[in-house]
C-alpha atoms as one frame of an Amber mdcrd trajectory, in Angstrom:
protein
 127.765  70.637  87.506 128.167  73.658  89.214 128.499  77.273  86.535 128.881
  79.945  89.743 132.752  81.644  89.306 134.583  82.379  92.582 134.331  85.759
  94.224 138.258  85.727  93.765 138.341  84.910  90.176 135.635  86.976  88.976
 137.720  90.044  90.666 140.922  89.036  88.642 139.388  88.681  85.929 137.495
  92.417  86.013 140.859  93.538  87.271 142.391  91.960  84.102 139.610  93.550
  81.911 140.655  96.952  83.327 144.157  96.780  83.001 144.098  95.900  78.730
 141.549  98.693  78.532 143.699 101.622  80.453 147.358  99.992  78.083 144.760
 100.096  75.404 143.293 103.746  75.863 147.229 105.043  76.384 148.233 103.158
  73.207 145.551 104.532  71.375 145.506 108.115  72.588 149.523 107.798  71.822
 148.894 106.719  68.159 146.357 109.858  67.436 148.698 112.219  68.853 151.113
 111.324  66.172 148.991 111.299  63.702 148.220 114.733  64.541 151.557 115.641
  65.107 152.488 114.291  61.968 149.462 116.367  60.166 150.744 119.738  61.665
 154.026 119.359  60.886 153.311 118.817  57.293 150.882 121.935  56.988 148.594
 119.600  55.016 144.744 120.402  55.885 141.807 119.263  54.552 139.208 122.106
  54.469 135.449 121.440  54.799 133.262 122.925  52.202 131.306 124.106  55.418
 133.196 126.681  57.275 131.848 129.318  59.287 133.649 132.820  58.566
């Protein structure tokens, strides 16, 4: 029994892998900018008991 993958098959597939990363980055990027969007608009901040003055 043979385990090698085809040249042409291992390219789809790392072609695939690319693809659902880049819709994934977008989607995610797309989510935190409304989150942040959301957290400016309601003026809501959480301060850290370290800040520099």
């Amino acid at each position: 029994m043979t385990t090698y993958i085809f040249f042409d098959d291992a390219l789809r597939m790392l072609v695939n892998a690319f693809l659902i990363s880049a819709v994934m980055l977008i989607a995610a990027s797309g989510i935190g900018l409304a989150v942040i969007e959301t957290m400016e608009r309601t003026g809501v901040r959480q301060t850290s008991p370290k800040q520099f003055r």
